[in-house]
C-alpha positions, 0 to 999 in steps of 0.5 A, spaced: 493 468 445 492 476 445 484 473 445 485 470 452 490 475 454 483 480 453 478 475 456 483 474 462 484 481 463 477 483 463 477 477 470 473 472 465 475 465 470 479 461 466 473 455 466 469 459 462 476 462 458 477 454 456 470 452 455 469 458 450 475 457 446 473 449 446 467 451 443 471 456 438 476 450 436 469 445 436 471 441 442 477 441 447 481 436 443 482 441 437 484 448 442 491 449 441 493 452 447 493 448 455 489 450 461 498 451 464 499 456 457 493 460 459 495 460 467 503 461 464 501 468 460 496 469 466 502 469 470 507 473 465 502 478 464 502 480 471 510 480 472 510 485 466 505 489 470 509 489 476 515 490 473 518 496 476 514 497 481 519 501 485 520 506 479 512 507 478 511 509 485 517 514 485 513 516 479 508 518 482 510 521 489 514 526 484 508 527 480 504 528 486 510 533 489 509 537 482 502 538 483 502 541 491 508 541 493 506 539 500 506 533 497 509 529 503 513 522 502 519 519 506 523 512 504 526 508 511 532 504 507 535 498 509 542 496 509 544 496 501 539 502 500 533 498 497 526 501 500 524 498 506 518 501 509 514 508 505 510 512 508 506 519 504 500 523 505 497 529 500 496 536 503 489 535 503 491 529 509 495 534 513 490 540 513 484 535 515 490 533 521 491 540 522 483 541 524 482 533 526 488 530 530 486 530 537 486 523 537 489 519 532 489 511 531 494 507 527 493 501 525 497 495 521 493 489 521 492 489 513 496 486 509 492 486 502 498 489 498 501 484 493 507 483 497 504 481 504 506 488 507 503 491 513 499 497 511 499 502 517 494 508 516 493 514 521 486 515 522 482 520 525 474 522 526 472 529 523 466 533 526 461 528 522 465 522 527 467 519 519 473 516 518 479 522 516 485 519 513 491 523 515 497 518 512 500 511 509 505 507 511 507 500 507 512 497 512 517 492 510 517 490 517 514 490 524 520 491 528 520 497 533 526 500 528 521 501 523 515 503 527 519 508 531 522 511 523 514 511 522 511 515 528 517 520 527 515 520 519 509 522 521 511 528 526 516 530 521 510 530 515 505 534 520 510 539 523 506 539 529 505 538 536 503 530 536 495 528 537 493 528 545 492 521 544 495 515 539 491 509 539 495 503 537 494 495 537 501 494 540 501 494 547 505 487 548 511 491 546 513 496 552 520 498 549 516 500 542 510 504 547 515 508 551 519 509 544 511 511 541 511 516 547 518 519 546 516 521 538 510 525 541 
């Protein structure tokens, strides 16, 4: 099982797992173990490296916080206490926002993450017209309580005036505009 566990971390395809421990065992009769045993320790692997996700990442931000201190992250809590929505950004992201944040774009359209949570990031343009990263936000949900939590996060983090310009993909939603517009 150790072998396979090996095999599956280093993403060999599970056919090719089972072929070559067939031919180990010298044919598919004689393997000890099933295709539902090896998709099983897939599976219990992967809930062992997810356990405790919530404790890693406070971890990590206050690793993060140790090495520069202007390290920012913010937690919107929901009605027992457990984290809803995170939203960071390192020191570096806050300078570039200093000399580049005229005009920022947020964007939630990814949704990538294991939990199929929306990913907002604040994006600006440098004097290159690259893409500058300014923050992050993993939102719990899309409600107009969480993003108004996350633009004031945002305003709260960069301790500035807000951009001239926020650009943003929610425009069926007036009561969640004019709120936009009330955090800048």
């Amino acid at each position: 099982m150790e072998f396979i566990s090996s095999m599956q971390e280093s993403r060999i395809p599970q056919h090719c797992i089972m072929d070559y421990v067939s031919e180990m065992h010298g044919g598919p009769e004689s393997v000890p173990v099933t295709a539902q045993d090896m998709y099983n320790l897939k599976k219990a692997k992967q809930r062992e490296r997810n356990a405790n996700d919530v404790a890693k990442l406070l971890s990590f931000f206050a690793s993060c916080k140790k090495d520069n201190p202007q390290f920012f992250s913010d937690f919107q809590l929901d009605k027992e206490g457990k984290i809803l929505s995170i939203f960071w950004s390192h020191a570096s992201q806050q300078g570039d926002y200093i000399d580049f944040g005229d005009a920022v774009t947020f964007d939630t359209t990814h949704k990538t993450n294991l939990y199929e949570k929306p990913l907002g990031m604040f994006v600006g343009s440098n004097h290159h017209l690259h893409c500058t990263i300014f923050a992050f936000a993993l939102l719990g949900d899309e409600t107009v309580d969480t993003f108004e939590w996350v633009f004031n996060a945002f305003k709260t983090c960069m301790g500035t005036e807000g951009p001239r310009v926020m650009l943003t993909g929610m425009t069926d939603n007036n009561e969640l505009n004019i709120k936009i517009l009330q955090c800048q």
